[in-house]
C-alpha positions as CSV (number, residue, x, y, z in Angstrom):
1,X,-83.6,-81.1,18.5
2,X,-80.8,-83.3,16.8
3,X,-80.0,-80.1,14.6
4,X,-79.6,-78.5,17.8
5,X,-77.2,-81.5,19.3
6,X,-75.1,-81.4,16.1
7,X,-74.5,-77.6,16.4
8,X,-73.8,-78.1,19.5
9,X,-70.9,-80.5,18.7
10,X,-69.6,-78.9,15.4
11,X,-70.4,-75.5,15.8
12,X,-67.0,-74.7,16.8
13,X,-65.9,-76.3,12.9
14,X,-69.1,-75.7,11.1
15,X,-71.0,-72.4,10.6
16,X,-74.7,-73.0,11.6
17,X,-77.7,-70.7,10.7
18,X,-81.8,-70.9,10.6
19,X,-83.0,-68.4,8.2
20,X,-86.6,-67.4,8.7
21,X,-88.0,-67.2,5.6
22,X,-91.7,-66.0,4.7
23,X,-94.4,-67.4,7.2
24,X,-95.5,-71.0,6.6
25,X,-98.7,-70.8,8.2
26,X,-100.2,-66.8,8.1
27,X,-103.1,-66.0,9.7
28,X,-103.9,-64.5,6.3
29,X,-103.6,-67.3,4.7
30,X,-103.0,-70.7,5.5
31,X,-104.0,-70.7,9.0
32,X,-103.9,-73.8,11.0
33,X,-106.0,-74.4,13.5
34,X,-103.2,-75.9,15.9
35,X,-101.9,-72.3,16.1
36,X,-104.9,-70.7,16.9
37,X,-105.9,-73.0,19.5
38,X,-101.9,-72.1,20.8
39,X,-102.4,-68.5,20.5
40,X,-99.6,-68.1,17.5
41,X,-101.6,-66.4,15.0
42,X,-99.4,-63.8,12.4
43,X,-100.0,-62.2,9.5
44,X,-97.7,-62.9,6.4
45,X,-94.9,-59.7,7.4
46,X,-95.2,-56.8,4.7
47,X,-91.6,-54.8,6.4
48,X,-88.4,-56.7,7.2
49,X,-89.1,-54.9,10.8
50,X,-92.5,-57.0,10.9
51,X,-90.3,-60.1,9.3
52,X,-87.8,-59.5,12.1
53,X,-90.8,-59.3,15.2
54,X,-92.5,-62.7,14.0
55,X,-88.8,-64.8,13.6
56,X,-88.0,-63.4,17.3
57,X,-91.6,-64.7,18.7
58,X,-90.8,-67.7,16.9
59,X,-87.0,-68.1,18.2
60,X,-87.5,-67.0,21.7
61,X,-89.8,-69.8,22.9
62,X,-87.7,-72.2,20.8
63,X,-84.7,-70.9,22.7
64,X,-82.5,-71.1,19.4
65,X,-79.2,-71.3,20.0
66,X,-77.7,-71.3,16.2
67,X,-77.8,-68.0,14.5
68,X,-80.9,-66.8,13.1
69,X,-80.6,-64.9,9.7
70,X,-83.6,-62.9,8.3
71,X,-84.7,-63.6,4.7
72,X,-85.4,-60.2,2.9
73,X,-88.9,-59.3,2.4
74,X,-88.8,-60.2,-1.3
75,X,-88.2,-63.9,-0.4
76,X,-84.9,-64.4,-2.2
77,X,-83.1,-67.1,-0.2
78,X,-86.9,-68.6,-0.4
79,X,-87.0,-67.9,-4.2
80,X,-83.4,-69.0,-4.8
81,X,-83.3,-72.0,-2.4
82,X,-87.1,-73.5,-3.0
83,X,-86.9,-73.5,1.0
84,X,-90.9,-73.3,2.1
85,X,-91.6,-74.4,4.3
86,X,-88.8,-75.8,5.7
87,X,-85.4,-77.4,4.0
88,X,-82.0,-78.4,5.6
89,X,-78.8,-77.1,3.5
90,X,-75.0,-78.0,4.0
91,X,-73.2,-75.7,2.2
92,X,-69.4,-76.6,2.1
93,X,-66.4,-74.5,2.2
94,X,-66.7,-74.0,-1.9
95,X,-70.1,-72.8,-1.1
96,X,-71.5,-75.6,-3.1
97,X,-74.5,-77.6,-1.5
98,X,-73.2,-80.3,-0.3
99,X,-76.4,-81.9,1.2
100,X,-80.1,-80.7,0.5
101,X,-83.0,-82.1,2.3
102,X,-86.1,-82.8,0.6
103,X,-89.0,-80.4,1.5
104,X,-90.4,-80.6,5.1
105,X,-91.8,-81.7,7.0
106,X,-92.0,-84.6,5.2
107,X,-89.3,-85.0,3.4
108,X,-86.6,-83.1,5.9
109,X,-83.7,-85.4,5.9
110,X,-82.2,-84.3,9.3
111,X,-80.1,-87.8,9.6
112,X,-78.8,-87.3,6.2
113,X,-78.0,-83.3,7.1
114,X,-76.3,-84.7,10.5
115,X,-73.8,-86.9,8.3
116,X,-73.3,-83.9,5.9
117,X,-72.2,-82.0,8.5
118,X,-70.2,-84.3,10.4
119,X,-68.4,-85.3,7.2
120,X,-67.6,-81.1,7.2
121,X,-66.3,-81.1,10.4
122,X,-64.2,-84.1,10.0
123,X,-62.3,-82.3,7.3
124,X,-61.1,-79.7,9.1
């Protein structure tokens, strides 16, 4: 939820967005039991329609409040990024990266994303 406090405070300076990328956990592949138990079971999306359905079941219960983008269906922001599962980028006003977390969960670097992006907003 700190991502969400920090668009919250910058998102008036900074341009926020999630982008759903391919499915982390299909229930074609590797399934966790955590979701099952929850009832969140999805196969890995074949259309960008089916893409589209799974990010909104995701984002809905989340109640997202920063944009959500849609990856296209041949994983090129995953392919171009190395974003699976989950990565944090600041990408400044030169569209350079400007901060890039390690690879979630476990090496997500939301404090070091949170400075990136105040340091942003304090330039402008």
């Amino acid at each position: 939820m700190r991502l969400r406090d920090a668009f919250e405070n910058h998102g008036d300076k900074v341009h926020f967005f999630t982008i759903y990328i391919e499915e982390a956990h299909p229930s074609d592949g590797w399934a966790l039991p955590v979701n099952r138990e929850m009832g969140i079971e999805c196969a890995q999306p074949t259309t960008t329609k089916a893409r589209a359905s799974v990010a909104e079941v995701c984002a809905v219960p989340l109640d997202m409040k920063m944009p959500m983008l849609l990856d296209d269906i041949e994983n090129r922001v995953d392919m171009d990024y190395a974003a699976h599962p989950v990565r944090i980028f600041v990408i400044d006003e030169n569209n350079i990266v400007f901060h890039r977390s390690g690879m979630g969960p476990r090496d997500l670097d939301v404090d070091g994303a949170i400075a990136a992006v105040e340091e942003l907003a304090g330039r402008g």
